[in-house]
C-alpha positions in Angstrom: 0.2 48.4 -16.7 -0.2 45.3 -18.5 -4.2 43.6 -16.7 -3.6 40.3 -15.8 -5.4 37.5 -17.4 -7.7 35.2 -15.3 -5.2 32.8 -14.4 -3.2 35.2 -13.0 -5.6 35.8 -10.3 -7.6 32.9 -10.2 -4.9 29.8 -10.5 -7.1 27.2 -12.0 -5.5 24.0 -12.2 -7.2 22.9 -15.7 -6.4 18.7 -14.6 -8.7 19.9 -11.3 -11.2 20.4 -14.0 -11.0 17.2 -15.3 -10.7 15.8 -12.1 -14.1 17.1 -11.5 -15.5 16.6 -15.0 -14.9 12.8 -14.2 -16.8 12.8 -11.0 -19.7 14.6 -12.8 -19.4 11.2 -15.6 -19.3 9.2 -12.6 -22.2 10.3 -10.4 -24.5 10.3 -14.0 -22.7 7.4 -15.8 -21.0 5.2 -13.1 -20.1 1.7 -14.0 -22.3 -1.1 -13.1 -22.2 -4.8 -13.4 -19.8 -6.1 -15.9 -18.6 -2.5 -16.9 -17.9 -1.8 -13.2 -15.3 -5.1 -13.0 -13.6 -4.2 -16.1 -13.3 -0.9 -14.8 -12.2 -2.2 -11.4 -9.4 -4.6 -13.2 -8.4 -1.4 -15.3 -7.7 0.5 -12.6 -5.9 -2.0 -10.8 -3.4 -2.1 -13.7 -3.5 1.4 -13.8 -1.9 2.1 -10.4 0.7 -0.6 -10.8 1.7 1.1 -14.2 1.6 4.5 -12.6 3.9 2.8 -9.8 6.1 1.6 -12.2 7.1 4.8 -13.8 7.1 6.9 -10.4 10.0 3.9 -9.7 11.6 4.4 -13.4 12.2 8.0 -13.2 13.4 8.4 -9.8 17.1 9.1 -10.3 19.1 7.1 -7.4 22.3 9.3 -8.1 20.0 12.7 -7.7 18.5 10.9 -4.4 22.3 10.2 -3.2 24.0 14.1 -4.2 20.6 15.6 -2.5 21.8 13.9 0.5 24.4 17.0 1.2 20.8 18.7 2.4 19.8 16.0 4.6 18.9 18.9 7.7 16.5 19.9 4.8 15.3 16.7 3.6 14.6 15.5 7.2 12.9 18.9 7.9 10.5 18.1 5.0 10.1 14.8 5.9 9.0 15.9 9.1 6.7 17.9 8.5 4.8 15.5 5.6 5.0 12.5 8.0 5.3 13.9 11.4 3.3 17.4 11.6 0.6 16.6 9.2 -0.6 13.3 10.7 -0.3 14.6 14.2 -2.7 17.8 13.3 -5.0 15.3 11.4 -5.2 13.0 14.8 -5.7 16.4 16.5 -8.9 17.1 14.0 -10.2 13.8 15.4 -12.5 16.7 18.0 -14.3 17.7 14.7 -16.4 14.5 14.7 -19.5 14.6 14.5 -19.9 18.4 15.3 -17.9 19.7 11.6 -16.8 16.4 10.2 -18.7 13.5 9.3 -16.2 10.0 10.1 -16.0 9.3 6.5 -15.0 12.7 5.7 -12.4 12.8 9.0 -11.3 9.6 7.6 -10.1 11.2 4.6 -8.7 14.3 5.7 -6.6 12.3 7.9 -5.8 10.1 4.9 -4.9 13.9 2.7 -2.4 14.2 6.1 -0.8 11.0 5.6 -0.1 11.5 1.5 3.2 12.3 0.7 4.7 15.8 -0.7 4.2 17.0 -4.4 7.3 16.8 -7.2 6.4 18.9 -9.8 4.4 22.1 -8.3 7.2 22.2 -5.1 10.0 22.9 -8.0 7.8 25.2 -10.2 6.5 27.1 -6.6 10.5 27.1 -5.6 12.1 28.8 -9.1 9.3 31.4 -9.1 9.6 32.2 -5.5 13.8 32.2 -6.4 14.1 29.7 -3.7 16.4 26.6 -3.9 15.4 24.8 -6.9 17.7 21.3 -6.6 16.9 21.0 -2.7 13.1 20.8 -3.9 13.9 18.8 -6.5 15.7 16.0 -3.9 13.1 17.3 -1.2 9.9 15.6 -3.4 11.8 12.6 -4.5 12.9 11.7 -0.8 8.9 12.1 0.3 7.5 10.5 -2.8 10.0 7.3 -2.4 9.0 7.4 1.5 5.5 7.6 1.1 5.9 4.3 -0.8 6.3 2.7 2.4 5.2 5.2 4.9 1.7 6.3 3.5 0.4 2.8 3.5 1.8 1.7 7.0 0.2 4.9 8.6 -2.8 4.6 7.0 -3.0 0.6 8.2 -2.3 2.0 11.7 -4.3 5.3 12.1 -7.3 4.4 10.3 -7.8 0.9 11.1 -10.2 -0.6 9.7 -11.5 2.2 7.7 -7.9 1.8 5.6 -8.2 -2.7 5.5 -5.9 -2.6 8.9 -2.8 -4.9 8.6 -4.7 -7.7 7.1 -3.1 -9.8 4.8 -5.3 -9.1 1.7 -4.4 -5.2 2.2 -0.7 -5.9 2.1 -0.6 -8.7 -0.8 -2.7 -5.4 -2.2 0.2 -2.9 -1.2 3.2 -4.9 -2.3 1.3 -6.2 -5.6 0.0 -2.6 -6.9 2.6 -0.4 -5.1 5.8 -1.3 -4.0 6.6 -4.2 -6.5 5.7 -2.2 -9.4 8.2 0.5 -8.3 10.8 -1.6 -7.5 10.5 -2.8 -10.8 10.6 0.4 -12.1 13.7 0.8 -10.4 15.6 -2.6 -11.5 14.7 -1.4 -15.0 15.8 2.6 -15.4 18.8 2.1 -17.1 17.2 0.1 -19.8 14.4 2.3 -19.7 15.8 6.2 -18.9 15.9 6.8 -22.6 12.7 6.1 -24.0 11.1 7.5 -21.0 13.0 11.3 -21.2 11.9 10.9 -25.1 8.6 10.1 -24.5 8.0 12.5 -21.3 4.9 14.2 -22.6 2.8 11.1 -24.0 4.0 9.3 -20.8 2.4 12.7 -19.0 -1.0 12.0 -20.6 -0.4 8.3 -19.7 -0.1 9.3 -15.8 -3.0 11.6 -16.2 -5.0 9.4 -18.0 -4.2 6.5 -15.6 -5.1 8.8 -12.5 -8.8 9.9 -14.1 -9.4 6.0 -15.0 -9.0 5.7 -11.1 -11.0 8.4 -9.8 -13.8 7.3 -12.2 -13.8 3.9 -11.0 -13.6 5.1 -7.2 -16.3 7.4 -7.5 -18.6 4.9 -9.7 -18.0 2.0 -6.4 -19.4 5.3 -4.4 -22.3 5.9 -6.3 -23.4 2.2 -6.5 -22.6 2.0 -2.6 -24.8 5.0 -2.5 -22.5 6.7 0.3 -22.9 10.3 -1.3 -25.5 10.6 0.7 -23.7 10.9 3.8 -22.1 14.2 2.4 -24.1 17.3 2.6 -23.0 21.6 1.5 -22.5 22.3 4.8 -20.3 19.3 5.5 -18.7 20.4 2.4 -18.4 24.1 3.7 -16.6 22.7 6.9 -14.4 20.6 5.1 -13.0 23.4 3.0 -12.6 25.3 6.1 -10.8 22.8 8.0 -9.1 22.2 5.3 -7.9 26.0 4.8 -7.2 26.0 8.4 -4.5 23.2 7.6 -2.7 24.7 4.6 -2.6 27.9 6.6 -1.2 26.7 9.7 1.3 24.4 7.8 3.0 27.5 5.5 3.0 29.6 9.2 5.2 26.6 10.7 7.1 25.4 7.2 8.4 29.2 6.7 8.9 30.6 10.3 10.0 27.0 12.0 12.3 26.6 9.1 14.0 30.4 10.3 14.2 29.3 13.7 15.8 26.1 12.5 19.1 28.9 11.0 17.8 28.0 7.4 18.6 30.8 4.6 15.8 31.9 2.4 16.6 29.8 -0.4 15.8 26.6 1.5 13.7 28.2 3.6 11.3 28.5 0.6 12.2 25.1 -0.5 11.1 23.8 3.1 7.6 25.8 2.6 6.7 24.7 -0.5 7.7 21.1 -0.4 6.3 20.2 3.3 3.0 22.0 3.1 2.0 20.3 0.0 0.5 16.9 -0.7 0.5 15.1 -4.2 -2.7 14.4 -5.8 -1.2 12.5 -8.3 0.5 9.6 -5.4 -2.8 9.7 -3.0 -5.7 8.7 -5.3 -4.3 5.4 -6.7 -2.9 4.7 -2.7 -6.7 5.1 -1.6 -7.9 3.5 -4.6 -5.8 0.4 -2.7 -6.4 1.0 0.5 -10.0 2.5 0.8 -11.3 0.1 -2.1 -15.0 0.8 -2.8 -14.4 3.3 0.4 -12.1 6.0 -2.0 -14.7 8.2 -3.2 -15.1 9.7 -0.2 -11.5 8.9 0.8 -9.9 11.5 -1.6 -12.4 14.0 -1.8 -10.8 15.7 1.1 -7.5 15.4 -1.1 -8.8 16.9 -4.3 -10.4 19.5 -2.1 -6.9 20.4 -1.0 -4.7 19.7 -4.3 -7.1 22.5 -5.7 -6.5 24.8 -2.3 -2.5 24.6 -2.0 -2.1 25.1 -5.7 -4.6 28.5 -6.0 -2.3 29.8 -2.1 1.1 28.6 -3.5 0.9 30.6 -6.5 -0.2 33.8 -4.8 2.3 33.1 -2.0 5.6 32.2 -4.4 4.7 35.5 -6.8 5.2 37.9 -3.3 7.8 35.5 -2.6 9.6 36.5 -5.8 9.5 40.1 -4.6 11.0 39.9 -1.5 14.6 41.6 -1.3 17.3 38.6 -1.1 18.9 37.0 2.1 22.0 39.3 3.3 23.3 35.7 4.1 23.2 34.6 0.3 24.1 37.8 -0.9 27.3 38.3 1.1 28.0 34.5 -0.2 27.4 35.6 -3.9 30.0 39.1 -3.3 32.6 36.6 -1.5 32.7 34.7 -4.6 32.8 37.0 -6.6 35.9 38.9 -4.9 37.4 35.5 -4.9 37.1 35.2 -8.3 38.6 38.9 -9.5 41.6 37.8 -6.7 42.4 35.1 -8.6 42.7 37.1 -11.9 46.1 38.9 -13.1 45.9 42.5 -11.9 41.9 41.6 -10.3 40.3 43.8 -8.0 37.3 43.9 -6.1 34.9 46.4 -7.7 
C-alpha cells in the first residue's frame, strides 16, 4: 500500500501559509506614515480590481441554465445567508465569557461572507457529487453576497461594520458593486484575454488579496488592538469555530435528505453552503471594518484554513460511498432506453 504523503493527511492550504507569512511581515514590518497611505490607496485599488474580475468572469448564460436547480440554489442560499447569520446572532451568549466583542464581531462577520467557487467544485468532483449544480451554486452566492454581505453587515453589526452611513455606502458602491458591474458590462470584450491569461490573472487575485491583509493587519498593529487578543481567546475561537463547520455539514447533508435531494446534490448542497470564501471576505472587511479588519477576518482565515483541512477528509469518504439507488436506477433506465432504440437492442 502506497503511504500517503503529508498532504494527504494534513491538507495544508500553501496560500494559508502565505496568508500567515504576511501577517508575520505585518506585525514586524507594518506600514507607517507615508508607506501606510500608499499602502492604504493600494489596497483600495486592489479590491475594486479584484471586483472587477469576480464581475468579468461570471458567466450570465451559466447563472441563467443553473436556474433549472433553483430548489438547490435557494437551499444554498439559505443556508449562507439564512442559517449562518442566525447561528452567529445565536453566538452573541459567548461575550465576554469565550469571545471577546471584537472577536464576536468577526465571527459573525465569517457568518455573513458568502460561499466559496473554487474548493465547492473541486470538494464536489472528488466526492462524485454534482459538479455543474456547484458550479451555478457558488456563482449565485458570490453574485449575492455582492449585495447581501454588505447590507447584513451594516445591519447586524452596526457600528462595528460603519452602519448605513453615507461614507460606508459611497465605500460599497465605489470599491464593490461598481467595479463588478463594470466587470460585467465589459465580459464580452474581455472573456478572451481573461480565459488566456487565467493563471497570471490567479497570481493577480492572490497578490491583490495579500496586499489587503498586509495593509489590514499593518492599521492593527499601529492601532495596537492585538492586544486585546490573547491564546486562550484564540483556543475558544477555534473551538467555536469548529463547532460551526460541524454543525453546518450535520444540517447541509442530513436537511438536504429530508428536503428528497439525491446524493449528487446532496453533496453539492454540503459543500457549497457550509463553506465561506476567503478570497470575497477580506477585501469586504477591508471596506467595511477599515482600520477595524485585522481583527475582523481573523475569525475568517481561522475558518478558510478549518473547512478546507474537514472538506477534504470528508469528500475522500464521500468518494467511497456506494452510489444513490435513485441515480443508479436513472443511469440503467437510460441505458435500456438507449439499446431499445437500437436495431435488434436488448437490455443486458
Amino acid at each position: 500500500m502506497r503511504r500517503p504523503h503529508l498532504p494527504d493527511r494534513l491538507p495544508l492550504d500553501p496560500y494559508v501559509l502565505a496568508l500567515l507569512g504576511t501577517v508575520g511581515l505585518a506585525a514586524l514590518l507594518p506600514a507607517r506614515g507615508t508607506a501606510a497611505a500608499v499602502a492604504e490607496g493600494a489596497s483600495t485599488a486592489a479590491v475594486a480590481l479584484l471586483f472587477f474580475l469576480y464581475g468579468a468572469r461570471l458567466s450570465a448564460r451559466e447563472a441563467l441554465d443553473g436556474l433549472r436547480h433553483w430548489r438547490l440554489h435557494l437551499t444554498v442560499l439559505a443556508c449562507t445567508f439564512l442559517l449562518f447569520p442566525l447561528l452567529g446572532l445565536a453566538a452573541r451568549g459567548l461575550v465576554p465569557t469565550l469571545l471577546t466583542p471584537p472577536l464576536y464581531s468577526g465571527l459573525l462577520f465569517l457568518c455573513l461572507v458568502p460561499s466559496t467557487i473554487q474548493s465547492s467544485i473541486a470538494f464536489t468532483s472528488i466526492a462524485r457529487g454534482n459538479v455543474p449544480a456547484a458550479i451555478c451554486a457558488g456563482s449565485f452566492s458570490s453574485l449575492a453576497g455582492i449585495l447581501l454581505t454588505p447590507l447584513l453587515a451594516a445591519g447586524l453589526l452596526g457600528g462595528a461594520a460603519g452602519g448605513f452611513s453615507p461614507d460606508s455606502l459611497v465605500k460599497i458602491v465605489l470599491q464593490l458593486l461598481l467595479p463588478f458591474l463594470l466587470g460585467q458590462a465589459l465580459r464580452p470584450w474581455a472573456g478572451g484575454f481573461l480565459v488566456r491569461n487565467k493563471k497570471v490573472l490567479g497570481y493577480v487575485d492572490r497578490g491583490s488579496i495579500l496586499l489587503v491583509v498586509y495593509t489590514a493587519f499593518s492599521a492593527g498593529m499601529a492601532a495596537g488592538i492585538w492586544h486585546q487578543v490573547s491564546l486562550p481567546r484564540l483556543g475558544a475561537l477555534l473551538a467555536v469555530e469548529a463547532v460551526l463547520l460541524a454543525l453546518m455539514l450535520l444540517v447541509t447533508w442530513y436537511g438536504s435528505a429530508r428536503l428528497g435531494f439525491a446524493r449528487a446534490d446532496r453533496i453539492a448542497i454540503q459543500f457549497a453552503g457550509a463553506k465561506k470564501s476567503l478570497a470575497a471576505g477580506l477585501p469586504m472587511a477591508s471596506v467595511l471594518f477599515g482600520a477595524h479588519a485585522s481583527l475582523a477576518v481573523l475569525p475568517l482565515m481561522l475558518f478558510h484554513q478549518m473547512q478546507l483541512m474537514v472538506c477534504a477528509v470528508l469528500a475522500r469518504r464521500r468518494a467511497q460511498d456506494p452510489e444513490d439507488p435513485r441515480a443508479a436506477a436513472d443511469d440503467r433506465v437510460a441505458e435500456v432506453s438507449l439499446l431499445l432504440q437500437q436495431p435488434g437492442g436488448q437490455a443486458r
